[in-house]
N, C-alpha and C positions, 0 to 999 in steps of 0.2 A: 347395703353395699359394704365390699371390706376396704377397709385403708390399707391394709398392712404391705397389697404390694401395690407396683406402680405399673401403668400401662404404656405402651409404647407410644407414642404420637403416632395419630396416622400421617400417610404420605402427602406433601401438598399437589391440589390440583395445578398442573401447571395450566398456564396460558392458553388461550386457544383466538385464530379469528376467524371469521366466516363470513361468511357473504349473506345478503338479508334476503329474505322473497316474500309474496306475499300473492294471494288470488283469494276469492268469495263472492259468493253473492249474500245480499243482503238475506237477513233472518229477521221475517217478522212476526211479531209477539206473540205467544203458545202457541208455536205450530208444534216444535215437538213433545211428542207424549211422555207425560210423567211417570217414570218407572215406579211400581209401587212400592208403598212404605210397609215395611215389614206390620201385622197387623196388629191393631192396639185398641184399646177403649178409651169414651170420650163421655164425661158427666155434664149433661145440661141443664141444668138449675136455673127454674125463670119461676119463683116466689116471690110473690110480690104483698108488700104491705102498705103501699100507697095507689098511686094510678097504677091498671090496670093494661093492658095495652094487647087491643084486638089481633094482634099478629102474634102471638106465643104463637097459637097453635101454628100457623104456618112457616111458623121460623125454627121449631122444634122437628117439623117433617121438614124444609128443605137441610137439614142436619142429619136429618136421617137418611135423607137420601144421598148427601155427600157421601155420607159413612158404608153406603152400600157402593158405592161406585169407587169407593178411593181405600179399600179395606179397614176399617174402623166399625165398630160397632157404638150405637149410640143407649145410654141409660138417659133418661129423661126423668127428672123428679121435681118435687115444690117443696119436697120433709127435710127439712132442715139437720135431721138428724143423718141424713147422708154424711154429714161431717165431720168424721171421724177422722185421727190418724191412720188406722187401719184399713178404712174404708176405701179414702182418698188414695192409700198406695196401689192400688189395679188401674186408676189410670192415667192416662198421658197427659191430660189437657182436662178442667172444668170451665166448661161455659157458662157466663151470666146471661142468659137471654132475656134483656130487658127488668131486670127486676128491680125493685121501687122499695122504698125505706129499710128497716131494720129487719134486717131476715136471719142472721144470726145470733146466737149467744157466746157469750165470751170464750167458752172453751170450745164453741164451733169457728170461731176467729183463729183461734190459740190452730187447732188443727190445718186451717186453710194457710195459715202464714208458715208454719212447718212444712206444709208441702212444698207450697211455693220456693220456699229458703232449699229447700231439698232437693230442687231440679223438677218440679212438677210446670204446669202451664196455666195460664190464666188466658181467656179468651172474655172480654166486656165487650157487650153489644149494647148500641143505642142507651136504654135507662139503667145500666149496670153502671151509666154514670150518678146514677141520683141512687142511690144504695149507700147505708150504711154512714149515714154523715155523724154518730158518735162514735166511730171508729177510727182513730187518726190513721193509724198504718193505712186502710182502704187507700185513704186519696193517691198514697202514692204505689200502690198494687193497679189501681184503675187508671194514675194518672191524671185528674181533676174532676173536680164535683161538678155537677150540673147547676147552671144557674139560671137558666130562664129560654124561653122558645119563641118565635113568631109563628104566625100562620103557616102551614103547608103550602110548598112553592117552589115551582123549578129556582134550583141557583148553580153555577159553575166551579168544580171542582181540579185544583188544579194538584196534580200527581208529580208529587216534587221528587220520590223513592219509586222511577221502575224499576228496581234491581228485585225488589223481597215480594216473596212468592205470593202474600195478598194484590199486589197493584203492578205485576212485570206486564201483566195482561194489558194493562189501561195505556188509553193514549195520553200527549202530554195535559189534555183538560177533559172533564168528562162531566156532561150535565144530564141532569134528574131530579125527579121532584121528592122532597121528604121534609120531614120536620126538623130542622137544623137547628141545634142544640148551642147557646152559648155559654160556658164554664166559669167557674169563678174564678180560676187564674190559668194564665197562660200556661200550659204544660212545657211548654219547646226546651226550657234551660235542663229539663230531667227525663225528657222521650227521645226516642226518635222519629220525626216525625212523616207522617206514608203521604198524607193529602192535605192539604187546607181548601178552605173554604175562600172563593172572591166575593168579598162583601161588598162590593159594587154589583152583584151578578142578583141580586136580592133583597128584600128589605128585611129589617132586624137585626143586622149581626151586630153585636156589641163589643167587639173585642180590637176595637183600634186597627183593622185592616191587617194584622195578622190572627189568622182563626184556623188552627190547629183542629182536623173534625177524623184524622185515623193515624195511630201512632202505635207506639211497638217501644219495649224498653228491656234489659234483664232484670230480674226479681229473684235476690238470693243468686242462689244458684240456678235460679230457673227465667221460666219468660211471661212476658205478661203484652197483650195484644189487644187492643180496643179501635172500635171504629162507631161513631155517632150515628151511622148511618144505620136504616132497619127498622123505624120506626111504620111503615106501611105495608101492608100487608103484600101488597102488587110487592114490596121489593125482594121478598123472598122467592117469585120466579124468576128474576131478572137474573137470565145467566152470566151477568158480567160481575153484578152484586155477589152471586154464588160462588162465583170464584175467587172473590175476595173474604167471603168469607173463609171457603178452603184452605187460603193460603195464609191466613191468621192463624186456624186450628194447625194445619201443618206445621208454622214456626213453633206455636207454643207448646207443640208436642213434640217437639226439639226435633225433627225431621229436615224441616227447610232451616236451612242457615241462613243467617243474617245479621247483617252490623246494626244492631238496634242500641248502640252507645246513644248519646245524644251528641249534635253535632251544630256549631253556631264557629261561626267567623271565617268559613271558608270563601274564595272566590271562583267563579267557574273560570274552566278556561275554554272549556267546551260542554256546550248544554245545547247544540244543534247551530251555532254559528262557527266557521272554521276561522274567525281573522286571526292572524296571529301564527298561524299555522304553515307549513310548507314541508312541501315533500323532497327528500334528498334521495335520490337512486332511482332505478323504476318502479313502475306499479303506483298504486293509488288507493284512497281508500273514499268509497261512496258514501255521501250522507242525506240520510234518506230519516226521518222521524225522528229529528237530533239523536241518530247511531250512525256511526260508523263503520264499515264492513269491509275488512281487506280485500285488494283487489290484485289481480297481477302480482309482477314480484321482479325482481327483491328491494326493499326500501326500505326507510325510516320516516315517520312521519311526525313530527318535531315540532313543539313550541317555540317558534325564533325569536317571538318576541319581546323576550326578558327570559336570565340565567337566574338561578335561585340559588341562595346559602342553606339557610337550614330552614326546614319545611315540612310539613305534613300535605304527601300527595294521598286524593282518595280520587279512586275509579271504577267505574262497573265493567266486566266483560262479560263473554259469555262464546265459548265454542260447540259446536255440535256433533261434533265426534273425538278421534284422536288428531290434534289441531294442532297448530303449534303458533306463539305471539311470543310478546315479551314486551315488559316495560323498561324503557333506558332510563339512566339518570348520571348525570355527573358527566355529560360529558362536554366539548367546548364547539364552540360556533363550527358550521363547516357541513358544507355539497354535499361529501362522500361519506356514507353511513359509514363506513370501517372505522371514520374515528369514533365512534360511539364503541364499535366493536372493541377498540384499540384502547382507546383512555375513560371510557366508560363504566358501569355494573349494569348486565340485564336480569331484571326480575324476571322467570320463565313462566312462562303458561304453557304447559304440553303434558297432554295425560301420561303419556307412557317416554321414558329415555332413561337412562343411569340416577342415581338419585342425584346428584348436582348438577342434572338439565331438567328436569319436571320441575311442573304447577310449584312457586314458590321460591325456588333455590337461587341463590346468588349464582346464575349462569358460567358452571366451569369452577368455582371458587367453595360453595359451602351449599351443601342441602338443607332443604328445610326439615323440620322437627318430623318427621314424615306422620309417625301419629297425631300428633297436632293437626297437621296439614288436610290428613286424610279424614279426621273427625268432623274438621268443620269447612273440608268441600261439596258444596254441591255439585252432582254430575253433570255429565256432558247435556248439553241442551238448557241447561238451567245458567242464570245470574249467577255472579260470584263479585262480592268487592274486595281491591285491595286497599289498605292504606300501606304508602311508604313512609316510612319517617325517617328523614335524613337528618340528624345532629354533628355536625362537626366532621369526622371520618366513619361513623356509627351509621350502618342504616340497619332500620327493625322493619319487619314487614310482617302484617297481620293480613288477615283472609277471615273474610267476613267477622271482624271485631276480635279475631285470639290470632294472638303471636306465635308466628309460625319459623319467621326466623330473624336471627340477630347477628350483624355482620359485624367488623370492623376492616376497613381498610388498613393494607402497610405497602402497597406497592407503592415507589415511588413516582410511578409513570402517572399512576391515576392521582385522583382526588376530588371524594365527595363533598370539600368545603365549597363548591362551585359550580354551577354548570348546567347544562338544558337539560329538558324531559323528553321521552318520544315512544310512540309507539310503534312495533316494530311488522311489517308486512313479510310473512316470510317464506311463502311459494304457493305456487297453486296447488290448489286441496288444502291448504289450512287457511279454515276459516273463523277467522274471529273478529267479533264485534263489539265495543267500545262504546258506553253511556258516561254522562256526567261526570266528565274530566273536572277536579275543583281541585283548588291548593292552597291553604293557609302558613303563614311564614310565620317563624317563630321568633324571626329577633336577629338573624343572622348566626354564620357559621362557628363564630365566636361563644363560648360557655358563658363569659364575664358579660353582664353582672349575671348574679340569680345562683341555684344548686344545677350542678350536672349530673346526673346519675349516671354510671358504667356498671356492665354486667364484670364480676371477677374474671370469671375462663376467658374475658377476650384481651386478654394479656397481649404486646406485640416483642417481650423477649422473655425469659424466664432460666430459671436454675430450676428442676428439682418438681416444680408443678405440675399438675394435669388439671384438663376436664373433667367433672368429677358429678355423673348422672344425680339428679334429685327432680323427684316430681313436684316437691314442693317450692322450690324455687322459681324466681323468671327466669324464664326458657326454660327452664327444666336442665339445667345444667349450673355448676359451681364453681370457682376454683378452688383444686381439691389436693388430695395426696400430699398435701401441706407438711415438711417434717422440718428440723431444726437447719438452720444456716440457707433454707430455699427464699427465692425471691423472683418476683415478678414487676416486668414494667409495661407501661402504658403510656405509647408514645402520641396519643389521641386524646390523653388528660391532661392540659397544661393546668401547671399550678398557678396561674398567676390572678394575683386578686381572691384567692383562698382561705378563706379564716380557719373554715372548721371542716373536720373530716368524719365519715359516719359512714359505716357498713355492718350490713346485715351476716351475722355469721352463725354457726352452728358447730357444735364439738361434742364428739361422744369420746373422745379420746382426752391427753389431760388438758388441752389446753396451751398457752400460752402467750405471747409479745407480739404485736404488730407495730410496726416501724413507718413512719408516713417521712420517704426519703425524696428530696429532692436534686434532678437530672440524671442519677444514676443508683445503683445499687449499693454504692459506697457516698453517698452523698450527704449531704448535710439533713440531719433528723430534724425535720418541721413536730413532730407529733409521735406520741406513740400508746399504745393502749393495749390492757391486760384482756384476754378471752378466755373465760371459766371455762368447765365443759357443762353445758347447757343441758343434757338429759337427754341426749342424742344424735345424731346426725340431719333429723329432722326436725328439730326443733330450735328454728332460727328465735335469734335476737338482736339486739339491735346494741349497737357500742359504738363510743364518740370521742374524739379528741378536737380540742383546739389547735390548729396550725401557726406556730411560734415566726418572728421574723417577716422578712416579706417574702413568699415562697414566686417562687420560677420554675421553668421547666416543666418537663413531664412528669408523673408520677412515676414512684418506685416505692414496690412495700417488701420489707423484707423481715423476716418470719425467725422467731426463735422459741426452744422449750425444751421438753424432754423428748424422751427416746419414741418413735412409732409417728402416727399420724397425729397432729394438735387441734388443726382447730380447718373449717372450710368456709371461704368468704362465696355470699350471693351475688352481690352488690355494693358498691361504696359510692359515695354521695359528696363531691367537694360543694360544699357552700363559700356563697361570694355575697356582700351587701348587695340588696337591690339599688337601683336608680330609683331615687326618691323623687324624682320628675319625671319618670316613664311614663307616659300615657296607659300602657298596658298595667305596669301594675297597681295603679289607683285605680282602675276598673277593675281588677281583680277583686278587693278588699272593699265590701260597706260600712262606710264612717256614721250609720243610722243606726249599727246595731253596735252595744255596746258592751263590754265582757269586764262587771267587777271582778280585779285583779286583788291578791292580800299580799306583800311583800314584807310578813311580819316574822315568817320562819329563820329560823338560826341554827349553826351546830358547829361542833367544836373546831373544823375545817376554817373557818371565816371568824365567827362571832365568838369563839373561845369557848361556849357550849352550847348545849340545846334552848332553841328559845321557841312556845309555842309547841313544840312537838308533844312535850309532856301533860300538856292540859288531860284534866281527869286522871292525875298524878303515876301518867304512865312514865315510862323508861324504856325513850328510845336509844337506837336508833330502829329496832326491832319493835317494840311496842310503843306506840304511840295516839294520842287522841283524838281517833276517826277508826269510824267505822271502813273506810275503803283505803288502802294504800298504795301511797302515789308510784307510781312506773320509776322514778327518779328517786325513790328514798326519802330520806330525810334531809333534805336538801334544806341550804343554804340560802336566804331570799338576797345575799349580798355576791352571791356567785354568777359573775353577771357572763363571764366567758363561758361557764356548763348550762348549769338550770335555771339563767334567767335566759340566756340564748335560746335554750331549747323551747323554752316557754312562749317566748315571738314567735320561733317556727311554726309552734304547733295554734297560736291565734291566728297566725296568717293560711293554717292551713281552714282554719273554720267559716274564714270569709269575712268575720269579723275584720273591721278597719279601729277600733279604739278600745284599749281597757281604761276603768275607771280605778284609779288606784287609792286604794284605801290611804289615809293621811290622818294622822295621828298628834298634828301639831308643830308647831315650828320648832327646831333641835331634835325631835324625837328619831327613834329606830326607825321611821318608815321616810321623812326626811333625809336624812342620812346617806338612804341608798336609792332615792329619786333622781338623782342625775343618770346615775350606772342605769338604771332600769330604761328612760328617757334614751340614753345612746345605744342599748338593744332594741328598743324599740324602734327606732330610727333605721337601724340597718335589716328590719324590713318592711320598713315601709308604716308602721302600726303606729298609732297617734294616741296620747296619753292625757286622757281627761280626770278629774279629779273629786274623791268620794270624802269629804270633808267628815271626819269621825267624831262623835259627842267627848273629848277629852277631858279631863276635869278642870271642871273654870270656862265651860265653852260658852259664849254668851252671845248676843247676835252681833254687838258691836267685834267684839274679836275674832267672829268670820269674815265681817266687812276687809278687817285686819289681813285675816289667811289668804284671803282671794287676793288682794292688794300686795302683801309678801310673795306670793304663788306667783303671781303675774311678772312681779319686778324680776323673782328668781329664776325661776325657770321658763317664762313667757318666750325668750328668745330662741329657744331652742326648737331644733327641724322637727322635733317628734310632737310639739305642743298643739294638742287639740284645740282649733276653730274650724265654728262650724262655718261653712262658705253660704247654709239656708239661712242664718240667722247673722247676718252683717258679720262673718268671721270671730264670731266672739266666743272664747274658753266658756269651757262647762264644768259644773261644780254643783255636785250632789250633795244634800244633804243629811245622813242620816239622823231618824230618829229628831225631825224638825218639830217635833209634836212638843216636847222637852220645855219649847222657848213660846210662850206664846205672844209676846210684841215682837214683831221682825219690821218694825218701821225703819231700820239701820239699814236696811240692803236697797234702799233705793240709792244710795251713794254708788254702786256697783251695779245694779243691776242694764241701767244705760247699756254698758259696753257689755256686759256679761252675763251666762245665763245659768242662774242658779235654781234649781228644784229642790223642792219638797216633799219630804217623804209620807203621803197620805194621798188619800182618793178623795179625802172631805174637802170639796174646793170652798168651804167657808174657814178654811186653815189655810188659805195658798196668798189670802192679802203680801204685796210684795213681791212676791216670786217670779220667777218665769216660768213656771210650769211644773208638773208632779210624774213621780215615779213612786211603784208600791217595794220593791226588794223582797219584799215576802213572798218567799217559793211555794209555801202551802197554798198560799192564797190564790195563786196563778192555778190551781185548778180548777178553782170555782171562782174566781174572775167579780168578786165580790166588789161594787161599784163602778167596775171600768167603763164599760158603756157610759153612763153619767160622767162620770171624768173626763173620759176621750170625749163628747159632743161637748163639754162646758170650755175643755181646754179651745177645741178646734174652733168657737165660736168666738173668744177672746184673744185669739194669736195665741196663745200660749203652747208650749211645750207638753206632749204626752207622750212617758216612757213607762209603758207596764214592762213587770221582772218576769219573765219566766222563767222554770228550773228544771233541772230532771229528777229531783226528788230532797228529799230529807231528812237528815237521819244524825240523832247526835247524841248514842248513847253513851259511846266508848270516850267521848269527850266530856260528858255533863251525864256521871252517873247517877241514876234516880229522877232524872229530869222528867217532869210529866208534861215536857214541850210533845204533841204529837208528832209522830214520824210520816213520811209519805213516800211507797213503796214507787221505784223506778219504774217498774211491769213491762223492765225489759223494751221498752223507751217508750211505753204507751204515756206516761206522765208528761214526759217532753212533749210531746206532738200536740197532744190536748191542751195545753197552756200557749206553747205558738199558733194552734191554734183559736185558741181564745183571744188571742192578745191579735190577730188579722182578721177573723172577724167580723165585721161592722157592727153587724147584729150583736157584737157581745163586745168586743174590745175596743170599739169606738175610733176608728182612724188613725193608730200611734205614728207619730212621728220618728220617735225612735225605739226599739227596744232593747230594754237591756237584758242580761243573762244574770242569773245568778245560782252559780260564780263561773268563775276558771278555775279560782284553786280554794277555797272557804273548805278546809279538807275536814275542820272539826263538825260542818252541820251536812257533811256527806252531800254538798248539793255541786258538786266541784264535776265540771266537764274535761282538765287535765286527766289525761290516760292514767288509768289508775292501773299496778301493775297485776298479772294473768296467774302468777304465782306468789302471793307475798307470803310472809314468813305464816307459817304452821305456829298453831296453839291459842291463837289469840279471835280468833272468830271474826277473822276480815272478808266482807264481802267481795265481788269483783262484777267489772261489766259483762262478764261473758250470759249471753242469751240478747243480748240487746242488739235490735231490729237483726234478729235470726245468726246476728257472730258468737264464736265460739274460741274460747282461748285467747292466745292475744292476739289475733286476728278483732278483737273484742274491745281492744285496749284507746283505739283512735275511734269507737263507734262514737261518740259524743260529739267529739270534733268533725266529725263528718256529719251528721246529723244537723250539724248547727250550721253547718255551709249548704244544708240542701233548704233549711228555712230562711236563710239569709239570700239564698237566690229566689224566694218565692216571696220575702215581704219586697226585694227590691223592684221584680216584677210588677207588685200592685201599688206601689210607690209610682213609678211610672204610667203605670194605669190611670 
């Protein structure tokens, strides 16, 4: 795009009211015919190196018959050597049809996970769950390993997703006989799930009365599709079966669209009961198979029975030709649908009108992203789901899982901090039909506590700015055309309760000053931050300031530099402390897993110079002792308003609830700045447990000591970890307990407190409360755990194996003949949490810990390491890891560690 000049604003829509109507008859499930999909190939691969399973062949013909009736051609293979990159690129979707143990090799892994990350499809049937169990990536391409069966035996399946083109066909429960599959961990926190199983309806099912048995997720950039069902041969002529097969292959071959996000804490409002409900004008809407079908006209048909602040609504529809509906929101009690029309926003559904009345558009106000729109609608006669998300004055709306458009209220008549839902009946001949009304509330209309995120472009006054097209951006739009003395305000973003300010920007031009002003464009400067030019206009980054004083009002940023275009903001981010007695957000955060923290880094900023950086007698701020470089630099461990801040955000983003902080002594460097770290901690929520270090002179009596000083000193403060499983009592690791071999002093402490030992030899743990390993090598081969975790769990004791994403510490300890262990692009992680959950290998852990967050010199640090660090010095970086690229690559670790931290708290719960 060029900056050099600026574009006009377009004209605003004005206002409009209308009257509602509405008429239909009910539409029941695949009546109408599916227009065909442009034609494409499909790989079905059913190799098998364990059981065997009498129905390949009939599961590979009714595939082929799909594919001849629904334009697909089908390849059918067992040779593993199908699996190439090249190979894989001709087609749309590979099916697993049943296949059993290890059926690839690593670099036939390497290629299917390329595809997949590349926008290809995965389709798993039946034992494409027991496949590949030395493969971490698998389990979450499939979705869950298989873990055990009962006899053959009708049971009742209940269809929780008729919207997506496997299960639109099924009624609300659907019984048949098969071999029902139980997993070894609940899938639901990382799928989306199509059916579960009623384990009343059957004997065997093992999975706590919820049993997840067909599910749907994205993968990479692509899809991934599984259903347990398929195991008998009779089900591959069951044409009800065959269409669910269908309608898997179609999603994963990116055809059928579908919200396969994963999805937990919604409430229905409508799921085939109307209470709550009431019709305001004429006309009516019939409910027949919990759907809804407009009838008559014109009306609004209205949730009365509670206004909503801020919310995420999701709903299925579905019209059959050129139709017309709408979803209202925001608007207030009241008979006569015009006030919906009047102080309202209607979401539109209508194939064909202007583009700010069609499928999506804020009605009269803003069009949707129309290629967005048009990519990921499904046509007429087919499902469609919305989600609306209401924040504040902000509503986004997505269609079938991608954001289609993003609004911002500024009229003053309306307002979406407030108000009913409904949907809208709007004459005879437009027919549309309405499933699985649900809503999840986020907290209310108010930002405070927590971050709000705003897009840049939805500015509601400005000097100088425009919207500024980027594909790479949310929404696909910026605020742009950025030149010196312009400004933008945001009367949607109050400041109040704001610490820190953070927006993603991009500059190919030089650059320059961003201004965090509050109430007005002359207002008092909360904050303000320098923007380089980054290497282009699409090549966002990310820049932070702290918000000084106690900020008010709305936001205002105003913009200064040199001559021409400077710099174009995506999005800004005010951060506010969480509520540290939120319910919501201690369900967020697992206080079981634990993340050793190091706060021994220094630089001349704070500490007066580099402390730590320079190990393996490097000379930072540029060269420094690690082989990976941190996102943040050489930061500062006493910088508690930047990179200790940043550093809670980014545990809180991991799911982690505790760091274990490295402690060095009483007086020392890492004392010193344990309060500051403790009052970051605290403001979000993250709890601070303690990693007792071998100092010189460390003896067991003067840990009894540390623990006793710890407790007196810092015990009282909000951030200080107790555990609530273990009578509330602080924890305190100990490294390197191997050192001391009489520990008879810790029973003075150990009563109230719980302290571990660093070893698996439980004939070293006399005294203790329990053991943890730290050593990240070790966590691949899992070397005693089993034994550890069954000794621990039989004596009450505490079991914390370390897992790591790898090891590497040449550039810190040159010459060092410690072995290294290579990331493989997160295969190292997966396999170590995987080892460490288990049974069979990691013995029941109680908690586990991480190692580390930030341990930057033995490279084993899950802190974003940065996507570009300085040239010449041979820095490696995350990019490749679980399929990201660039700094897209930079938060994989920390996302990685939230998706094991939702699956050990699953089988914790189990």
């Amino acid at each position: 795009m060029f900056h050099q000049l600026r574009r006009l604003p377009s004209a605003a829509a004005s206002a409009f009211v209308v009257a509602l109507a509405i008429v239909g008859a009910f539409l029941t499930p695949a009546v109408t015919a599916q227009a065909a999909d442009p034609a494409y190939k499909v790989l079905v691969f059913s190799k098998t190196a364990g059981f065997r399973h009498d129905s390949i062949p009939a599961g590979t013909q009714a595939i082929r018959d799909l594919g001849a009736a629904n334009n697909f051609t089908v390849t059918a293979t067992e040779d593993s050597a199908a699996f190439t990159t090249a190979n894989l690129a001709q087609f749309k979707t590979v099916v697993f049809l049943s296949t059993t143990g290890d059926v690839l090799n690593d670099t036939q892994q390497s290629a299917l996970q390329s595809y997949l990350d590349g926008g290809g499809g995965y389709v798993g049937v039946h034992a494409a769950a027991d496949t590949e169990y030395g493969w971490p990536q698998y389990e979450g391409i499939v979705g869950a390993w298989f873990k055990s069966h009962p006899a053959i035996q009708q049971a009742t399946l209940k269809t929780e997703d008729r919207t997506h083109a496997a299960t639109s066909h099924l009624g609300q429960t659907w019984s048949r006989s098969d071999e029902w599959y139980n997993y070894r961990t609940n899938p639901r926190a990382n799928v989306h799930v199509l059916q579960s199983l009623d384990e009343g309806s059957y004997n065997g099912g093992e999975m706590s009365g919820d049993h997840p048995i067909t599910w749907c997720h994205p993968q990479g950039n692509g899809r991934s599709f599984y259903t347990g069902l398929g195991h008998t041969t009779e089900s591959y002529a069951d044409p009800a079966f065959r269409s669910l097969l269908l309608g898997g292959i179609r999603y994963a071959a990116g055809f059928a669209k579908a919200d396969c996000r994963a999805e937990t804490g919604y409430t229905p409002l409508y799921n085939g009961s109307t209470t709550g409900w009431s019709q305001a004008g004429p006309g009516s809407f019939t409910n027949t198979d919990a759907t809804l079908t407009s009838t008559g006209g014109m009306g609004l048909y209205w949730y009365q029975a509670k206004e909503f602040k801020s919310y995420s609504l999701k709903l299925d529809w579905r019209m059959p030709g050129d139709d017309n509906s709408g979803v209202f929101v925001g608007f207030p009690s009241s008979t006569d649908p015009n006030s919906a029309v009047n102080q309202g926003y209607e979401i539109q559904i209508d194939a064909t009108d202007t583009p700010d009345r069609t499928t999506g558009s804020i009605y009269g106000f803003k069009s949707a992203d129309l290629a967005a729109r048009d990519g990921a609608l499904n046509p007429p006669g087919a499902w469609n789901t919305y989600e609306i998300r209401v924040e504040g004055e902000r509503l986004q709306v997505f269609l079938n899982g991608v954001k289609i458009n993003d609004f911002t209220n500024t009229d003053p008549v309306r307002s979406l901090q407030q108000g009913y839902i409904g949907i809208q009946n709007h004459g005879t001949g437009d027919d549309v039909s309405f499933r699985n009304i649900r809503i999840k509330e986020l907290g209310g209309g108010n930002p405070n506590p927590g971050p709000s995120t705003y897009e840049g472009e939805a500015y509601t006054s400005s000097a100088g700015v425009q919207p500024a097209d980027h594909a790479s951006a949310s929404g696909g739009r910026t605020l742009g055309y950025i030149e010196n003395g312009d400004w933008a305000g945001y009367s949607q973003a109050p400041l109040n309760g704001a610490t820190n300010f953070t927006a993603r920007v991009s500059s190919g031009g030089s650059g320059g000053t961003l201004q965090v002003r509050s109430g007005s464009a002359t207002g008092t400067v909360l904050g303000s931050v320098t923007i380089p030019n980054t290497g282009g206009w699409e090549n966002f980054r990310t820049v932070s300031t702290p918000l000084a004083g106690s900020p008010s009002g709305p936001v205002f940023l105003t913009f200064t530099g040199g001559a021409g275009s400077l710099f174009d903001i995506d999005t800004f981010t005010l951060d506010r402390p969480a509520a540290l007695d939120a319910p919501a957000a201690k369900a967020a955060l697992s206080n079981n897993v634990h993340l050793f923290y190091y706060p021994w880094y220094g630089s001349p900023a704070k500490y007066g110079s580099y402390r730590h950086w320079q190990q393996g007698g490097r000379t930072p701020p540029q060269d420094i002792g690690a082989d990976l470089y941190p996102k943040l630099g050489a930061y500062d461990s006493g910088d508690y308003t930047g990179a200790v801040a940043q550093h809670m955000k980014w545990v809180k983003q991991s799911g982690a609830g505790v760091i274990v902080y490295s402690w060095w002594g009483r007086g020392g460097y890492e004392d010193t700045l344990a309060r500051g770290v403790l009052d970051a901690a605290q403001r979000e929520g993250i709890k601070v447990a303690w990693h007792i270090e071998p100092y010189s002179g460390r003896t067991a009596a003067s840990v009894v000591s540390d623990i006793q000083y710890l407790n007196a000193t810092y015990g009282s403060h909000p951030a200080y970890y107790r555990d609530a499983e273990h009578n509330n009592r602080p924890a305190f690791y100990i490294f390197e307990s191997l050192r001391i071999t009489d520990w008879t002093a810790l029973d003075q402490v150990t009563r109230t407190n719980s302290v571990l030992a660093q070893t698996t030899d439980t004939s070293k743990i006399a005294h203790f409360s329990g053991l943890y390993t730290y050593d990240g090598i070790a966590g691949a081969t899992a070397p005693g755990w089993k034994q550890a975790g069954d000794y621990a769990r039989a004596n009450g004791l505490i079991w914390a194996p370390s897992v790591a994403p790898g090891y590497i510490d040449d550039r810190a300890v040159p010459g060092n003949t410690t072995p290294t262990l290579g990331r493989a692009n997160g295969a190292t992680y997966d396999k170590e949490w995987n080892n460490a959950l288990d049974t069979a290998i990691g013995g029941s852990p109680t908690w586990v810990s991480v190692t580390s967050f930030n341990e930057w010199h033995e490279g084993s640090s899950i802190e974003p390491a940065s996507s570009a660090p300085p040239g010449g010095f041979g820095y490696q970086t995350f990019s490749g890891a679980y399929g990201r690229t660039g700094a897209n690559a930079e938060n994989a670790y920390l996302d990685r560690t939230k998706y094991w931290v939702d699956q050990f708290s699953a089988r914790r719960v189990r």
